[in-house]
SEMIKOL-912778 format. One record per residue (C-alpha): residue number from 1; residue in one letter; x, y, z. Coordinates in Angstrom, 1 decimal. Layout:
SEMIKOL-912778
<pos NUM	code A	c1 X	c2 Y	c3 Z>
...
END
This chain:
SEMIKOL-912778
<pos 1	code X	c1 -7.0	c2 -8.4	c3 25.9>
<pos 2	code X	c1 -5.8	c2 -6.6	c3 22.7>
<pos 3	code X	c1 -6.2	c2 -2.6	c3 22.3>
<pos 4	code X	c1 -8.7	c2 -2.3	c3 19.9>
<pos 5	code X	c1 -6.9	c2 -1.7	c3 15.9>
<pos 6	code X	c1 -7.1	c2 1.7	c3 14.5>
<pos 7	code X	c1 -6.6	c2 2.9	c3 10.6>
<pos 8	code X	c1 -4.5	c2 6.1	c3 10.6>
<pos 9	code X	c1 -3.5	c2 8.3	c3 7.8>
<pos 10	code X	c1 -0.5	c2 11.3	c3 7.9>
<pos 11	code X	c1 2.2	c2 13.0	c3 5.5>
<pos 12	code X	c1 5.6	c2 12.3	c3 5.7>
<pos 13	code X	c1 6.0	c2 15.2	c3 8.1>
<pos 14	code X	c1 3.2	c2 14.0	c3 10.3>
<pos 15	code X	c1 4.9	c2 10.5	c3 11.1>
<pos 16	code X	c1 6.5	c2 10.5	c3 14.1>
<pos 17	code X	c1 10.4	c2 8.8	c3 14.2>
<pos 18	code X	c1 8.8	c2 5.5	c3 15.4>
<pos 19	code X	c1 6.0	c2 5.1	c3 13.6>
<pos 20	code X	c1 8.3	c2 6.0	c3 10.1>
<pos 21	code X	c1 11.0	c2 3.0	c3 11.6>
<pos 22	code X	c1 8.2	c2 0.7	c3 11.6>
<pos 23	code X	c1 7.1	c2 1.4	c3 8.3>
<pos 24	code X	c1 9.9	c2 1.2	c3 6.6>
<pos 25	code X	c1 11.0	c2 -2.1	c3 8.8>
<pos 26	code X	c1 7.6	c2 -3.7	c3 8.0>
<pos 27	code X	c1 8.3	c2 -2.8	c3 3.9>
<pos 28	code X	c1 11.8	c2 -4.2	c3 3.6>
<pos 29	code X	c1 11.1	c2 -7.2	c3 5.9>
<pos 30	code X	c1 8.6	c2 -8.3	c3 3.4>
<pos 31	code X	c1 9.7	c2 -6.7	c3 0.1>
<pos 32	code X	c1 13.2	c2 -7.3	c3 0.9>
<pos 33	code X	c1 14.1	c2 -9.9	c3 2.8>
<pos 34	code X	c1 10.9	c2 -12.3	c3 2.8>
<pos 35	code X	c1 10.1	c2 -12.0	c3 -1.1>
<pos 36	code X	c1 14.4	c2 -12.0	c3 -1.5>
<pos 37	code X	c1 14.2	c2 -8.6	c3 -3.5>
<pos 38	code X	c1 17.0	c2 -6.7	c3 -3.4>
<pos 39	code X	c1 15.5	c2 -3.1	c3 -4.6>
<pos 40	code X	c1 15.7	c2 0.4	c3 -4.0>
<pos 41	code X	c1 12.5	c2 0.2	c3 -1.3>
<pos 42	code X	c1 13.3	c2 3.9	c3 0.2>
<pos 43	code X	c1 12.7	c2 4.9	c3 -4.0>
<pos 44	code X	c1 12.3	c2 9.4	c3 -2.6>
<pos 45	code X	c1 8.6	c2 9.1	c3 -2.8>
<pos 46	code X	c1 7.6	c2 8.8	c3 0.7>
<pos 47	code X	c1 8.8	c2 12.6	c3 1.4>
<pos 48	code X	c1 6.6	c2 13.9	c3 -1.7>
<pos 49	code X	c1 4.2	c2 16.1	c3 -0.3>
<pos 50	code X	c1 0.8	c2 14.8	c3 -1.4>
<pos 51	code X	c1 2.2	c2 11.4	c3 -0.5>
<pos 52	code X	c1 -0.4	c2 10.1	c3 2.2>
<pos 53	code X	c1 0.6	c2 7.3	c3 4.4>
<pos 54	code X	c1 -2.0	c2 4.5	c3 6.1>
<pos 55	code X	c1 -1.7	c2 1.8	c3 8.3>
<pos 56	code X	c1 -3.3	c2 -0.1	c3 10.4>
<pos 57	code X	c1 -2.5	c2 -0.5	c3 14.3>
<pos 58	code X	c1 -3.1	c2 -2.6	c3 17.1>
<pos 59	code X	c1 -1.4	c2 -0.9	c3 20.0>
<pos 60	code X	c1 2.4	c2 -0.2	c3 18.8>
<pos 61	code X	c1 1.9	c2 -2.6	c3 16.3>
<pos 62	code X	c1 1.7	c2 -2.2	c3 12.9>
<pos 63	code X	c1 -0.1	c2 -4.9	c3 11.0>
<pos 64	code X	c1 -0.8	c2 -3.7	c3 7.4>
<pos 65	code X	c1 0.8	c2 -0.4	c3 5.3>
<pos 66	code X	c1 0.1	c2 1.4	c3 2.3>
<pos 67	code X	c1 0.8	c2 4.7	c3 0.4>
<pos 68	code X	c1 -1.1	c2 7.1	c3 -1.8>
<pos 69	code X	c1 0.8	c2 8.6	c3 -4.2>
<pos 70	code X	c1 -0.3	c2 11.8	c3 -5.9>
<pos 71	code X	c1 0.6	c2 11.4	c3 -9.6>
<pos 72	code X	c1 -0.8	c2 14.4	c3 -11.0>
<pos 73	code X	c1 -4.5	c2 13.3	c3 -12.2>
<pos 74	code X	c1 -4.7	c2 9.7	c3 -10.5>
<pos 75	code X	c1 -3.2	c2 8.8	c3 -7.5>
<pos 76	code X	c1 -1.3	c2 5.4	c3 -7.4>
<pos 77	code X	c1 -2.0	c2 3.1	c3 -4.3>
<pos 78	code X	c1 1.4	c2 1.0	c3 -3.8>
<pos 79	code X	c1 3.9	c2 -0.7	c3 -1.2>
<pos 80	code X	c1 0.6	c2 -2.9	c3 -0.1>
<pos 81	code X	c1 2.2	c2 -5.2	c3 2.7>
<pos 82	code X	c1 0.7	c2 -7.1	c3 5.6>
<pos 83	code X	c1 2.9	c2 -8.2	c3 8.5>
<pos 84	code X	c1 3.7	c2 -12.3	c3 8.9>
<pos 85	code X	c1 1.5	c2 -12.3	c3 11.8>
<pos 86	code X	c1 -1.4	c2 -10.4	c3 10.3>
<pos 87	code X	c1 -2.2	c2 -11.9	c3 7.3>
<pos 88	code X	c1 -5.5	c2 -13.4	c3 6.6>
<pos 89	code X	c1 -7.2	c2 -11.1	c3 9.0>
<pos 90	code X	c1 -8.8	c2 -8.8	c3 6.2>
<pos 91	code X	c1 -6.8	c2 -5.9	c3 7.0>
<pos 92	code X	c1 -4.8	c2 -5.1	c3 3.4>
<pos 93	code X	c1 -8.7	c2 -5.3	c3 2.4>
<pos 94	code X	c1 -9.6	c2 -2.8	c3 5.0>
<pos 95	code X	c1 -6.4	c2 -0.6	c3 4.0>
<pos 96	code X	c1 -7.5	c2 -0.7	c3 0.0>
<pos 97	code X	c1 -10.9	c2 0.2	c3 1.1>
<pos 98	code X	c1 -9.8	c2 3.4	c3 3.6>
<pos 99	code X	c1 -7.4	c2 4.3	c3 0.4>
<pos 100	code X	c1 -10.2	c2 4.4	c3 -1.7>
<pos 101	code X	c1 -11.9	c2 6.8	c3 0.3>
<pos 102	code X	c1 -9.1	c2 9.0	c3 0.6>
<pos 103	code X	c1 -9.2	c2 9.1	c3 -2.9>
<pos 104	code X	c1 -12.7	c2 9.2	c3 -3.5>
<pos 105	code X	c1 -14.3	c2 9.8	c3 -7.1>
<pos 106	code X	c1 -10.9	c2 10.5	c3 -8.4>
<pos 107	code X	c1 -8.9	c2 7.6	c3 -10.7>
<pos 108	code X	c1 -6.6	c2 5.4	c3 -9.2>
<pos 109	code X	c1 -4.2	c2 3.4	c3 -10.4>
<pos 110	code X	c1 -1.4	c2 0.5	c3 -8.7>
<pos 111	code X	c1 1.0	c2 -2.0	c3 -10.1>
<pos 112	code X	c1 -0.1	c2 -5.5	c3 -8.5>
<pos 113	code X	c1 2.0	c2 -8.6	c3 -8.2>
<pos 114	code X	c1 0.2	c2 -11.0	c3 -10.7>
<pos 115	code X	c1 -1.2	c2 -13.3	c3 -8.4>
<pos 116	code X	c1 -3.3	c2 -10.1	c3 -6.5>
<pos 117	code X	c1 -5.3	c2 -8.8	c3 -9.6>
<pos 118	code X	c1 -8.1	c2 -10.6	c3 -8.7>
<pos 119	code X	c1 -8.0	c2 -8.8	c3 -5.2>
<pos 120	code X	c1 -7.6	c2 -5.6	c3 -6.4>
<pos 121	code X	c1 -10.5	c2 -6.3	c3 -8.4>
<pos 122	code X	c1 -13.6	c2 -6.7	c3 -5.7>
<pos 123	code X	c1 -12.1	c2 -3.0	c3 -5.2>
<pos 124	code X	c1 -13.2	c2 -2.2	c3 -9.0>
<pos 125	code X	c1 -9.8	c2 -2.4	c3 -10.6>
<pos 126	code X	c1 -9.1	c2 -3.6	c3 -14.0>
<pos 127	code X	c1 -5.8	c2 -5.2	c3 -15.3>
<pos 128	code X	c1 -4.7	c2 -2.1	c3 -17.7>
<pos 129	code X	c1 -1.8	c2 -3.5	c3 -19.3>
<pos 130	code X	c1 0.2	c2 -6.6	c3 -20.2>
<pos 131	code X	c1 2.6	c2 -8.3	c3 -17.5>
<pos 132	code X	c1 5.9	c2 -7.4	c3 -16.8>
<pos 133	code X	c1 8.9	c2 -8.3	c3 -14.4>
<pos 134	code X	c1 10.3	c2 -6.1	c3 -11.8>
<pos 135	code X	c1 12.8	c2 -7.6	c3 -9.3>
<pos 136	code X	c1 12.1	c2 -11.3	c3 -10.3>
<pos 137	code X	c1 8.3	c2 -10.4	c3 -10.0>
<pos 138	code X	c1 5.4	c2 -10.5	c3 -12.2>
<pos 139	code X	c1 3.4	c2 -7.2	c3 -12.0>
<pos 140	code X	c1 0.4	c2 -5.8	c3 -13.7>
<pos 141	code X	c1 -0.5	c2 -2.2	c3 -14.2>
<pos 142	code X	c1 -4.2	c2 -1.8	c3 -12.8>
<pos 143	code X	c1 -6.8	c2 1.2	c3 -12.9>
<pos 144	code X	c1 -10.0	c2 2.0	c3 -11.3>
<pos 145	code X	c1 -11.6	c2 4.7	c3 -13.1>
<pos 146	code X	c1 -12.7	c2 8.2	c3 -12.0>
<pos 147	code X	c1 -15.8	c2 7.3	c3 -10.3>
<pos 148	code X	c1 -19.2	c2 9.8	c3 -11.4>
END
């Protein structure tokens, strides 16, 4: 039987040594190595502190990631990933949607790999630019305005 999953949410300071290993294993084995992207992945943001971390867990196991950036006036969701093993079991959906949250009435924005806009849209984002490459990548800048 599996331990039931679990959405957590901590500063850079509150991550323990394990859990931050994980992390950053889970971003670069996708990021990196799966979506062959050599990039600075460890970019000095994660140690900012209004930078708010969330994952999801089953057990030890992390299956989906993201971080909240604090950008002065909107906070930027970003590093989205979902472990091989996890994916299409709704959890980057359930991650977007604990983010949003977090955030709550204020604007948010996120660059999103082409192919995800329409995902980020059910969350109420719009496209907010035009398309541009980034380590071989199509990306789209992408806001959801303050809410009222």
């Amino acid at each position: 039987m599996h331990s039931p999953e679990e959405i957590r949410v901590a500063s850079f300071r509150e991550l323990g040594v394990a859990t931050l290993y994980a992390i950053l294993k889970l971003r670069v084995d996708v990021f990196v190595v799966e979506q062959a992207c050599p990039y600075p992945e460890l970019d000095g943001r994660d140690d900012e502190p209004g930078t708010r971390h969330v994952w999801l867990t089953r057990g030890d196991e992390i299956l989906a990631y993201l971080r909240i950036l604090d950008n002065g006036g909107a906070d930027q969701i970003g590093r989205v990933v979902t472990a091989a093993s996890a994916r299409q079991g709704g959890y980057a959906s359930r991650l977007v949607a604990h983010a949003l949250t977090i955030i709550g009435d204020r604007p948010a924005t996120l660059e999103s790999q082409a192919p995800l806009t329409g995902f980020y849209g059910r969350f109420g984002f719009e496209v907010a630019g035009d398309a541009y490459e980034e380590d071989g990548i199509t990306h789209v800048p992408m806001v959801r305005a303050a809410r009222r």
